[in-house]
ROSEMAR-531651 format. One record per atom (N, C-alpha, C): residue in one letter; x, y, z. Coordinates in steps of 0.02 Angstrom, whole numbers, plus 50000, padded with zeros to 5 digits. Example, Ala and Ser with C-alpha at 12.3 -4.5 7.8 and 13.67 -1.06 7.14 Angstrom:
ROSEMAR-531651
A506604971650390 A506154977550390 A506604983550390 S506424988850354 S506844994750357 S506455000250394 
//
This chain:
ROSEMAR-531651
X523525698258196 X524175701258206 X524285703158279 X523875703358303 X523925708458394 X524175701158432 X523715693658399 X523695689158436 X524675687158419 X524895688558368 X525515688158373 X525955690058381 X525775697058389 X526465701558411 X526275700758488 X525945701058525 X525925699058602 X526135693458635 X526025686858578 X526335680958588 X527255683958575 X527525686358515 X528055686358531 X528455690258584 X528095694958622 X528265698858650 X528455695958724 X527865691058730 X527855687458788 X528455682758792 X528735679058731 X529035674658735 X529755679158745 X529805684058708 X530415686358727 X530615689358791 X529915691958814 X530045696658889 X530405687958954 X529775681958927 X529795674858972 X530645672858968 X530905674658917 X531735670958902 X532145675258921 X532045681258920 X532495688458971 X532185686159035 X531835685959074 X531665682959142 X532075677359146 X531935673759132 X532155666659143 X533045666759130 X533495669659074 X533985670259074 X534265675359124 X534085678859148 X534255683359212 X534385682459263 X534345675859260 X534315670459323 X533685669159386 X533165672459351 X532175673659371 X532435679559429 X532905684059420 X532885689759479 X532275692859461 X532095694059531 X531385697359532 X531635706259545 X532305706759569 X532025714259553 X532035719859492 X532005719259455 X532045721759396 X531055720559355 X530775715759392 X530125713159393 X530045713059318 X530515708959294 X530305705359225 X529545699959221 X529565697059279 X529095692359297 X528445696259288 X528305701459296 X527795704659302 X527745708559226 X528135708459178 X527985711459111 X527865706959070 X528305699359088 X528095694959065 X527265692759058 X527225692259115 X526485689759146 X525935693559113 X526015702559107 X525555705559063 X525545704458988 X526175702158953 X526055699058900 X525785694158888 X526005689758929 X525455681258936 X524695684958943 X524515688158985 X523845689858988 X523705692058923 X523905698958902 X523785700258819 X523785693958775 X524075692158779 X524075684958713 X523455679258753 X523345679058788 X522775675158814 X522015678858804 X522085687058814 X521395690758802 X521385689158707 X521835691158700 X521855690458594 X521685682458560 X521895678958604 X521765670658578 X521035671158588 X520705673958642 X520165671958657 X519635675958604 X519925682158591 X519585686158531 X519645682658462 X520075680458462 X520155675258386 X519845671358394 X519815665158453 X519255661658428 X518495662358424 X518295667958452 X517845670558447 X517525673358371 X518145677858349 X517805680158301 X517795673358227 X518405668758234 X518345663158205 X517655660458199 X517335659358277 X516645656158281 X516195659758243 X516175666358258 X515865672258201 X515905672358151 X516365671958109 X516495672958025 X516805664958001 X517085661958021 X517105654858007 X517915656657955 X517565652957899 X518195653157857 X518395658757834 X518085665357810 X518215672657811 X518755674757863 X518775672457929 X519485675457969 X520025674157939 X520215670857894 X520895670657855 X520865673857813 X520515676557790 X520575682057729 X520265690457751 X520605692057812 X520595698157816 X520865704557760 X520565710757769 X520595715257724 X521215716957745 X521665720857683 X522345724957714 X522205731157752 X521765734957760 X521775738457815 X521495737157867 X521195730357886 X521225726757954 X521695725357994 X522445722857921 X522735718757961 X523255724357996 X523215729657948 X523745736857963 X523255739158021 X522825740558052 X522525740158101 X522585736958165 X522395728758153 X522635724458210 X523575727958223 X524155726158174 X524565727958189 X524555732058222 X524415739258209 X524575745858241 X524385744358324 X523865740458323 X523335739658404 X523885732658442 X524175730258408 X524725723658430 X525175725658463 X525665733758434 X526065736658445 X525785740658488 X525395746058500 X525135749158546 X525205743858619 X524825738858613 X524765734958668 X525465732558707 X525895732358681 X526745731258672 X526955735658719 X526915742358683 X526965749758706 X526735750158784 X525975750558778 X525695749658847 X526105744958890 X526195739558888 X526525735658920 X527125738158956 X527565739458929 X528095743658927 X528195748958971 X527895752258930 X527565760159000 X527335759759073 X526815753159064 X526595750659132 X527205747359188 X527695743159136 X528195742059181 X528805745759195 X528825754159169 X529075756759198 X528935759359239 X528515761859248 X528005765559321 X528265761959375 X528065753959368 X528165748859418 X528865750459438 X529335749059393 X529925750259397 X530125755559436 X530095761959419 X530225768559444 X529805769959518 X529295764659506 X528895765459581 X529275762859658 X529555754759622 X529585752259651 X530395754159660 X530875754559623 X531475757859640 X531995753559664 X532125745759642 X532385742959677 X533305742459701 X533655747959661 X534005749859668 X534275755459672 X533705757859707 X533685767059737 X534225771759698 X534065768259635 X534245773059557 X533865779559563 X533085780059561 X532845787059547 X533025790159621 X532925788559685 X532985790359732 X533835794359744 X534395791659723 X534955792759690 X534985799059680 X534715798559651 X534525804159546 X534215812259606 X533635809459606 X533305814859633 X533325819859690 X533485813459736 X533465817959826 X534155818659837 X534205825659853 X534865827359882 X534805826459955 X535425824559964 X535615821460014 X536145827660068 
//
């Protein structure tokens, strides 16, 4: 489940980039990219544990899979959070700067 909610996450963050017309300041490119990474660390844990348990990885327990989920979505979350920081760091339309410093 983590390996698929990261895959979809990626694909949706890659098609908001790309429909945006690839503007970089809003740094979609860069939330994208941590989802590609997440779905590339999780593929690589699947086939791993595949190599490990063989035909048993398809028949996970239900509180594995309510598990993986919860850790799919967390990872989502993280993602998220991380690219607001970036966001708010980086400020590219001196929105918080705006907001905050009186002038």
């Amino acid at each position: 489940m983590t390996l698929l909610i990261t895959v979809f996450a990626a694909i949706i963050s890659t098609t908001v980039w790309y429909f945006t017309g690839l503007d970089s300041s809003k740094k979609l490119g860069t939330l994208s990219l941590m989802y590609w990474g997440a779905s590339l660390m999780w593929l690589v844990d699947a086939v791993f544990e595949y190599a490990e348990l063989g035909a048993d990885y398809f028949t996970p327990a239900a509180a594995d899979m309510l598990n993986d989920t919860y850790l799919g979505f967390s990872a989502v979350a993280l993602g998220l959070v991380i690219w607001l920081v970036i966001l708010f760091v980086k400020d590219p339309e001196d929105i918080v700067k705006k907001r905050f410093v009186k002038r």
